[in-house]
C-alpha positions as CSV (number, residue, x, y, z in Angstrom):
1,X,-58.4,-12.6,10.9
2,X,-56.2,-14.4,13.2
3,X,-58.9,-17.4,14.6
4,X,-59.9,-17.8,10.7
5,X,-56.6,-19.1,10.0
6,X,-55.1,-20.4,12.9
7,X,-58.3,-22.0,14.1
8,X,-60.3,-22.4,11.0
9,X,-63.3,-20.5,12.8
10,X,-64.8,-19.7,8.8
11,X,-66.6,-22.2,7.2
12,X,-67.2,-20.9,3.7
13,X,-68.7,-23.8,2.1
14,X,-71.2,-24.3,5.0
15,X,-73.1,-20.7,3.8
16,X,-75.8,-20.9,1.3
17,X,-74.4,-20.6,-2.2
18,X,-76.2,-18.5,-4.8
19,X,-77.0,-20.6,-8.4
20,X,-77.5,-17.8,-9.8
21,X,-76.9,-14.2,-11.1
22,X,-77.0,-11.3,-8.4
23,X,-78.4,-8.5,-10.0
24,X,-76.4,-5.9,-11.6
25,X,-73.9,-8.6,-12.7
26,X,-72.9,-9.2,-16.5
27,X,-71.4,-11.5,-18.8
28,X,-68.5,-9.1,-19.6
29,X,-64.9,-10.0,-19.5
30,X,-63.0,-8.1,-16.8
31,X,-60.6,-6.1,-18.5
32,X,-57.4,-7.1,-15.6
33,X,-57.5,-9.8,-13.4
34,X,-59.1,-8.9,-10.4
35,X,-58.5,-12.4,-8.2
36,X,-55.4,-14.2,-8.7
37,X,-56.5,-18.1,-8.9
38,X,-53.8,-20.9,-8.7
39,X,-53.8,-24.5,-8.7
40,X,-51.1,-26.6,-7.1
41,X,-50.8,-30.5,-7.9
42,X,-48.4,-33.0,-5.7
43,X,-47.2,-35.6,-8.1
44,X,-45.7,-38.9,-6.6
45,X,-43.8,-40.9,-9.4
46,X,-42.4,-44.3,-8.6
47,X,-40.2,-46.7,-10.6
48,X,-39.0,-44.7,-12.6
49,X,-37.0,-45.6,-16.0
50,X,-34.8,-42.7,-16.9
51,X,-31.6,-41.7,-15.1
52,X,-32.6,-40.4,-11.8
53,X,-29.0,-40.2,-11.0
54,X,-28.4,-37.1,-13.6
55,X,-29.5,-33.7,-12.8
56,X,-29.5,-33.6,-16.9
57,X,-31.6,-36.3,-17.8
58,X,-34.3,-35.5,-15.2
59,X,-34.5,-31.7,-16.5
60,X,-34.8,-33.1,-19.9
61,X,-37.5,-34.8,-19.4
62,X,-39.3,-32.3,-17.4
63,X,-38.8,-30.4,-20.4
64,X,-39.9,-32.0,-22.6
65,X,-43.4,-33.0,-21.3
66,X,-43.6,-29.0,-20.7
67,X,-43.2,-28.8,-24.2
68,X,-45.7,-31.3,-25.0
69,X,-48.4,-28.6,-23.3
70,X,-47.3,-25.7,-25.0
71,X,-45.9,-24.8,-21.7
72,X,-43.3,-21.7,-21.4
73,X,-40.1,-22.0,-19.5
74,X,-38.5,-19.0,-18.0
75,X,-35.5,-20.6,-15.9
76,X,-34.0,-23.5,-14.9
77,X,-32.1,-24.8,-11.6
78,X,-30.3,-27.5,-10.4
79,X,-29.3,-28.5,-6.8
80,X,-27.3,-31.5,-6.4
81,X,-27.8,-33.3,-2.8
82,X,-25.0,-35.6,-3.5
83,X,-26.1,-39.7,-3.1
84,X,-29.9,-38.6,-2.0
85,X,-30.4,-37.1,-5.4
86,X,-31.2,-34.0,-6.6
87,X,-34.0,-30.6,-6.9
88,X,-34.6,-29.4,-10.3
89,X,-37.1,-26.2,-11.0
90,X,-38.0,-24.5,-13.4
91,X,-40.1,-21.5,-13.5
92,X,-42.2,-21.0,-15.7
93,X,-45.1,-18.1,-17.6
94,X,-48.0,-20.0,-16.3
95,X,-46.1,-21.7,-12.8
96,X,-43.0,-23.5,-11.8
97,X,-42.5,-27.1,-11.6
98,X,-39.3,-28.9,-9.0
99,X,-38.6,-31.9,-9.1
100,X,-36.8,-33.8,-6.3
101,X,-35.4,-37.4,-7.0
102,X,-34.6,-39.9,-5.0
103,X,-31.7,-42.1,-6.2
104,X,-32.1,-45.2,-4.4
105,X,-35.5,-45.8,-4.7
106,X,-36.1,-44.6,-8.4
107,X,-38.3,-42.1,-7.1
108,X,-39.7,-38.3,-8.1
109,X,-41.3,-36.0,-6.2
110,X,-43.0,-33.6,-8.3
111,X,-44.8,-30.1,-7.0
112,X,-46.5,-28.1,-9.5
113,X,-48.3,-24.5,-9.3
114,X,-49.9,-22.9,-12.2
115,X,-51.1,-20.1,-12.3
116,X,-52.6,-19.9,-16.1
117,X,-53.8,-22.4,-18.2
118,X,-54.9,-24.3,-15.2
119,X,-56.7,-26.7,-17.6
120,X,-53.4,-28.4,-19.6
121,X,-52.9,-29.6,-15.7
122,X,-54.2,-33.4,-15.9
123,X,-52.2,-33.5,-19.2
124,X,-48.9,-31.9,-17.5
125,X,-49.6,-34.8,-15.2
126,X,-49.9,-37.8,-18.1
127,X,-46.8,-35.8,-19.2
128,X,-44.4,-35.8,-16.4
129,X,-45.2,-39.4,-15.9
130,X,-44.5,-41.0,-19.4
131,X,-41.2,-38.9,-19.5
132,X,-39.7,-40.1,-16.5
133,X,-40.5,-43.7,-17.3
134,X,-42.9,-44.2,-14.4
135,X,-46.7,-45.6,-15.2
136,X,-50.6,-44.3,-14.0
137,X,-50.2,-47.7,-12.3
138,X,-47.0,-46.6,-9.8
139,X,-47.7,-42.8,-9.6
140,X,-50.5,-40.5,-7.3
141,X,-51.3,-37.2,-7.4
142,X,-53.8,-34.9,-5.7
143,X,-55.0,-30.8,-6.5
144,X,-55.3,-28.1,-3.7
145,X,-56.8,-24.5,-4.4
146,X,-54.2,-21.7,-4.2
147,X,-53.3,-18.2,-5.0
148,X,-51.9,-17.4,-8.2
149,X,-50.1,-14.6,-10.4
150,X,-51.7,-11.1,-11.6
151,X,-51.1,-9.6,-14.6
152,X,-50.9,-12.8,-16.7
153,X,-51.4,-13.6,-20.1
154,X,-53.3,-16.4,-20.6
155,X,-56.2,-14.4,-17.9
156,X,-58.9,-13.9,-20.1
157,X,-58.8,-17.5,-21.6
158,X,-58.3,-18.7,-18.2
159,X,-61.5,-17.1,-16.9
160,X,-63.6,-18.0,-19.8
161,X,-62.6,-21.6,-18.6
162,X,-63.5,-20.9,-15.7
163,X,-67.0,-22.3,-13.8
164,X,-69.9,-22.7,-13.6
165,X,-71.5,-20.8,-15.5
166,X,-75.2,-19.2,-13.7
167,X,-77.2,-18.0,-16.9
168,X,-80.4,-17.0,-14.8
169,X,-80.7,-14.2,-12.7
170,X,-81.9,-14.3,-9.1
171,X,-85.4,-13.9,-8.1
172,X,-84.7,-12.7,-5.1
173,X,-82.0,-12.3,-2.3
174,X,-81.5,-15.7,-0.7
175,X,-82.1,-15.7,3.0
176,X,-79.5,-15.8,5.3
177,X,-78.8,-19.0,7.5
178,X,-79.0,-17.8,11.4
179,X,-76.0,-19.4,13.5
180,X,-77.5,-19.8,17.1
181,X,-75.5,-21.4,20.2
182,X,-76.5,-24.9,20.8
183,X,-78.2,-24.5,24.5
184,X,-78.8,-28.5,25.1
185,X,-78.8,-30.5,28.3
186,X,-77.3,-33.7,26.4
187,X,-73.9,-33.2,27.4
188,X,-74.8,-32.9,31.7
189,X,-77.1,-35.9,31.0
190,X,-74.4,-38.2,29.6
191,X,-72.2,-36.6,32.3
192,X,-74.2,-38.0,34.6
193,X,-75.4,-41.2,33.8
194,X,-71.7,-42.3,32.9
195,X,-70.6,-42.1,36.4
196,X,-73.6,-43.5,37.7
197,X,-73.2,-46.6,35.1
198,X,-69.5,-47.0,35.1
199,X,-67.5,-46.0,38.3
200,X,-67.2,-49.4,39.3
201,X,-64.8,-49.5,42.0
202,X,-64.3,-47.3,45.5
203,X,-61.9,-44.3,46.0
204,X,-61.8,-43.2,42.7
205,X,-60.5,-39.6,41.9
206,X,-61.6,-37.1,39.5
207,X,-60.7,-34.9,37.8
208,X,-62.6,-32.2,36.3
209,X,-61.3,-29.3,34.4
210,X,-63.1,-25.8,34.6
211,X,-63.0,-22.6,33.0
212,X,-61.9,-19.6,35.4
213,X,-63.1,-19.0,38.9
214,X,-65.5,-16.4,37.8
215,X,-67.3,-18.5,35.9
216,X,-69.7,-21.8,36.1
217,X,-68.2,-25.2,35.4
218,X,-71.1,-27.7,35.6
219,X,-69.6,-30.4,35.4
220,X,-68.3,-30.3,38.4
221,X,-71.4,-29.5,40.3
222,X,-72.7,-32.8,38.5
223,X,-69.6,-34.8,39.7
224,X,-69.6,-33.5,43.3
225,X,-73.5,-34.2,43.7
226,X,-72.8,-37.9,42.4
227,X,-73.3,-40.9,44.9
228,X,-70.5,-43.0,43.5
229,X,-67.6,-40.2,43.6
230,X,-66.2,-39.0,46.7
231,X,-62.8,-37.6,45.5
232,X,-62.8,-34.8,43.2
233,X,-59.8,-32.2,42.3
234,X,-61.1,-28.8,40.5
235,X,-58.4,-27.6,38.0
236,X,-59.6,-24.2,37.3
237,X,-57.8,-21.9,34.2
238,X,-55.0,-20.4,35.2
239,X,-55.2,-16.8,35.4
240,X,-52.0,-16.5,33.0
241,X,-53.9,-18.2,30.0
242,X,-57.2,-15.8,30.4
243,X,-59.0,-14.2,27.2
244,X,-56.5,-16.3,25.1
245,X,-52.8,-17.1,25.6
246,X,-51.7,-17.5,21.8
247,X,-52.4,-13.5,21.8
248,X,-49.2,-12.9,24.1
249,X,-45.6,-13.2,22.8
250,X,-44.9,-14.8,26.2
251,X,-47.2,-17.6,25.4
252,X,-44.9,-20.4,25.7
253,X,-43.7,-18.8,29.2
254,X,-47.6,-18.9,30.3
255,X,-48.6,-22.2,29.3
256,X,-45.2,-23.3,31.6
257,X,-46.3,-21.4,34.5
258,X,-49.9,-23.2,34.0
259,X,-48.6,-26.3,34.2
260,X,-46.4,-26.3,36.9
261,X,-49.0,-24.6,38.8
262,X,-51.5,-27.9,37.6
263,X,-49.1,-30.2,38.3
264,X,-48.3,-28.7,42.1
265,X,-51.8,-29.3,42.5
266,X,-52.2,-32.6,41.7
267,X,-49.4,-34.4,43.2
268,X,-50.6,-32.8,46.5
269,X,-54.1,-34.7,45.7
270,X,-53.0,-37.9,44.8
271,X,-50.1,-39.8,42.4
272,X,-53.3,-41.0,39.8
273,X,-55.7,-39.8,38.3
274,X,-58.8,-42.3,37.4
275,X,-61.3,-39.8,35.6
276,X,-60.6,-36.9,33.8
277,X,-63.5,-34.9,32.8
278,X,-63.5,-31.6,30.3
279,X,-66.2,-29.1,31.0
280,X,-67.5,-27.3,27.8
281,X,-66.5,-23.7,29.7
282,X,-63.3,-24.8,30.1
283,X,-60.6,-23.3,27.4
284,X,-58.8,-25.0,24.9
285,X,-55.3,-24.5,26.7
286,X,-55.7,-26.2,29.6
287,X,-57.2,-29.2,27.6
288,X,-53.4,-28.9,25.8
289,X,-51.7,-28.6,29.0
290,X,-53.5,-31.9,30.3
């Protein structure tokens, strides 16, 4: 799973989604949580009226807007950052909450995670911010998606919550969307026509970036062939970053050796460069390294 998350290589949300009911499924309550949903909300709160200055008052106020939500605290703690201000969490049945406080500025940084009762959120939110003396006015906030806590309490009131809801059943099993390899010409077209539109002076040097030597790179067949070029420098992968250098765990020793090697080559060619030019075969790396 390593190109799914370090180049986000899955697109869920582009597949078809199902409105419906796959067959087989019921209405019943799952007796232990079998996913572990959490939502995670960064509150910004400006000008704000209480005490910042007090590690006290600050946790006092966090508490009680938890208490206005019926919200469980499990443990408190206090870090004191001396004149910047201070970090106050508390953990709680359903999340945590900190707090961070900046002194000068009348300023709290809030991040909350819950894990359960993900819908007393937005009025956590309203909370926090009438306790602290701040306003909707001089505070932001936004939600992201994230993992959450087995085993909790609040789970089967949590997933009746939860939606939508598909009442119908499906009809039939919805077809699945083919993912093809764009195979278009555009790219060589526009290749083309730019440098026979906009090189408008003599002597000038390109560039062009290709993928190994054992494979095709276009692009500079289409630059070499052109009338209004008559300097070109091929920069072809270096063997080192083949088949993917972030697999080694001498990466950052490859990508070195590349560019040296890149840069040997060049200033024998020339101190500038007026046109550099990526070919689609070329990897990722060496458009890093350049």
């Amino acid at each position: 799973n390593f190109q799914v998350v370090h180049d986000y290589l899955d697109n869920p949300a582009a597949k078809q989604q199902q409105k419906c009911k796959p067959d087989g499924s019921d209405d019943e309550e799952p007796d232990e949580s079998e996913s572990s949903p959490g939502l995670v909300m960064i509150l910004e709160a400006e000008g704000a009226r209480i005490d910042i200055s007090t590690a006290n008052i600050v946790k006092d106020a966090i508490m009680h807007a938890l208490a206005e939500n019926n919200l469980s605290v499990e443990n408190t703690r206090t870090v004191d950052h001396g004149s910047t201000g201070h970090v106050v969490t508390m953990v709680l049945k359903e999340g945590y909450v900190v707090a961070r406080t900046w002194k000068e500025h009348q300023y709290i940084a809030f991040d909350i995670h819950l894990w359960g009762s993900f819908h007393k959120l937005m009025a956590l939110e309203n909370s926090l911010i009438e306790s602290v003396g701040s306003s909707p006015e001089a505070s932001s906030s936004f939600r992201i998606v994230a993992t959450g806590m087995h085993g909790i309490e609040s789970f089967a009131e949590d997933f009746r919550r939860r939606g939508p809801k598909f009442m119908e059943d499906c009809d039939e099993k919805p077809a699945e969307i083919a993912v093809q390899k764009m195979q278009s010409p555009i790219p060589d077209v526009l290749l083309k026509e730019s440098f026979n539109s906009l090189v408008l002076y003599d002597d000038v040097l390109v560039a062009v970036i290709c993928g190994p030597e054992s494979t095709k790179c276009s692009s500079l067949d289409i630059v070499e062939s052109s009338d209004a070029i008559d300097n070109v420098i091929a920069l072809r992968a270096c063997a080192s970053i083949e088949g993917g250098v972030q697999y080694h765990q001498d990466s950052d020793v490859r990508m070195i050796d590349c560019e040296r090697n890149i840069l040997n080559i060049l200033k024998k060619q020339a101190d500038v460069v007026d046109v550099l030019v990526l070919d689609p075969e070329a990897p990722f790396e060496m458009a890093q390294l350049l």
